[in-house]
C-alpha positions as CSV (number, residue, x, y, z in Angstrom):
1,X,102.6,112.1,83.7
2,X,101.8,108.6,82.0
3,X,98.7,109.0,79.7
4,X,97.2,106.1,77.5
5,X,95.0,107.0,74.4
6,X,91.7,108.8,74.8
7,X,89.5,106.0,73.3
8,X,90.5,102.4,73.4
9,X,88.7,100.0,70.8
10,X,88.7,96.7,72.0
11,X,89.2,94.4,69.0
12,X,92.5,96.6,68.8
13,X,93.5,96.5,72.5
14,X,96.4,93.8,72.0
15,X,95.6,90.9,74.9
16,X,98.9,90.0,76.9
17,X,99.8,87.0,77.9
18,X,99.7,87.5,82.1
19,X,100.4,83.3,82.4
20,X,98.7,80.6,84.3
21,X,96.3,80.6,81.7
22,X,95.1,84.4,82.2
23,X,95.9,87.3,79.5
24,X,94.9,90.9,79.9
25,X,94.2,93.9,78.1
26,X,95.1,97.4,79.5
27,X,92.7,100.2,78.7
28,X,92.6,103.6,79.6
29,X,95.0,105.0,82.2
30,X,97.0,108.0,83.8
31,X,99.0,108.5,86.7
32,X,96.1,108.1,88.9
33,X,94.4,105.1,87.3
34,X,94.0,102.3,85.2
35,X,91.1,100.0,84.0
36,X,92.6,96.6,82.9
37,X,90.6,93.6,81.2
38,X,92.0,89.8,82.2
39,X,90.8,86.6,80.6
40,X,90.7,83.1,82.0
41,X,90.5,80.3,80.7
42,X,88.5,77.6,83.0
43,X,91.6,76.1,86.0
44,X,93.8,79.4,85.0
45,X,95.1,81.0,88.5
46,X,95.8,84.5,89.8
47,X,98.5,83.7,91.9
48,X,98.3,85.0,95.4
49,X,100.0,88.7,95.9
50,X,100.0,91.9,96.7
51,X,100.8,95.6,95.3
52,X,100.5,99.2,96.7
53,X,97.5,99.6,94.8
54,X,93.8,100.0,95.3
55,X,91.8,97.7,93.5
56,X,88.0,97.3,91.9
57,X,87.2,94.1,90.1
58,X,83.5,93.8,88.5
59,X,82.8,90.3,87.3
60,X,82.1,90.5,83.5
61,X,81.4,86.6,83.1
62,X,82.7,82.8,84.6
63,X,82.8,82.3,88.4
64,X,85.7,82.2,90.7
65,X,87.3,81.3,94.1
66,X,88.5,84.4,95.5
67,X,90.5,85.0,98.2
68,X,91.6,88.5,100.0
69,X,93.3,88.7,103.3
70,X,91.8,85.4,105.2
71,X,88.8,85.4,103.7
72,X,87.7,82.9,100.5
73,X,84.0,83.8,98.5
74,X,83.0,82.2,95.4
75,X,82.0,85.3,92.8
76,X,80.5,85.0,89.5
77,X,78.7,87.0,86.6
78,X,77.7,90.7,88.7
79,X,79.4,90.2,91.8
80,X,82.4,92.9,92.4
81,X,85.2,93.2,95.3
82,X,87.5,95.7,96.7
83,X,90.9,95.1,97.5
84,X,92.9,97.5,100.0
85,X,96.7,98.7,99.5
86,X,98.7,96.2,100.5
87,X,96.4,92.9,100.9
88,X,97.1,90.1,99.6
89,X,94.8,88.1,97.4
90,X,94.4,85.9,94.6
91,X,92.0,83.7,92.7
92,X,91.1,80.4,90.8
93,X,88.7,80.3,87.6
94,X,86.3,77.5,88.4
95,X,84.3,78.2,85.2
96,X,85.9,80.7,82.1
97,X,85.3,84.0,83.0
98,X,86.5,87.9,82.6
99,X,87.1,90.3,85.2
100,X,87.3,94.2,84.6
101,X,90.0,95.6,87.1
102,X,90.5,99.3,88.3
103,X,93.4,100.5,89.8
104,X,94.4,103.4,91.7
105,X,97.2,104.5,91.0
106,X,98.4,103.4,87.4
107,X,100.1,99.8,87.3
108,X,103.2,100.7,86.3
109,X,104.3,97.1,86.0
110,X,101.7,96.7,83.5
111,X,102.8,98.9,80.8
112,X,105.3,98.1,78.1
């Protein structure tokens, strides 16, 4: 079974570069899940995909264009989504902003 560290401290939580002007931090995690932290700077893209995955995403800060399946919402600051196994989806930072991302189970292809 996979297992992270019981307490994660952020200013020792290294940030990853993910690319397209987004980097991430991955928190606490087992098998089952994972919560992730991913920066973006203001134009920085989450390229359209999909994974296996169920997803939560809670809007820390920024805004952004969002899209999941055929549908495309503008979120900011408080807003929150779901994203089914499977779907695909993506977005674009239209203002600097920080998402907080659950999965279920454990990104695998997130870990070192």
């Amino acid at each position: 079974m996979l297992q992270g560290t019981i307490f994660q401290f952020e200013k020792e939580v290294q940030w990853e570069n993910a690319g397209n002007g987004v980097q991430r931090q991955v928190f606490g995690y087992d098998d089952k899940v994972m919560l992730v932290k991913a920066k973006f700077e203001k134009g920085g893209v989450g390229a359209l995909h999909s994974h296996p995955h169920s997803q939560v995403t809670y809007v820390e800060s920024g805004e952004f264009e969002m899209t999941i399946g055929d549908e495309k919402k503008i979120i900011r600051k408080g807003d929150g989504y779901y994203v089914p196994p499977h779907i695909i989806h993506g977005c674009v930072c239209t203002q600097e902003g920080l998402l907080i991302d659950a999965f279920s189970p454990c990104r695998e292809d997130f870990l070192p």
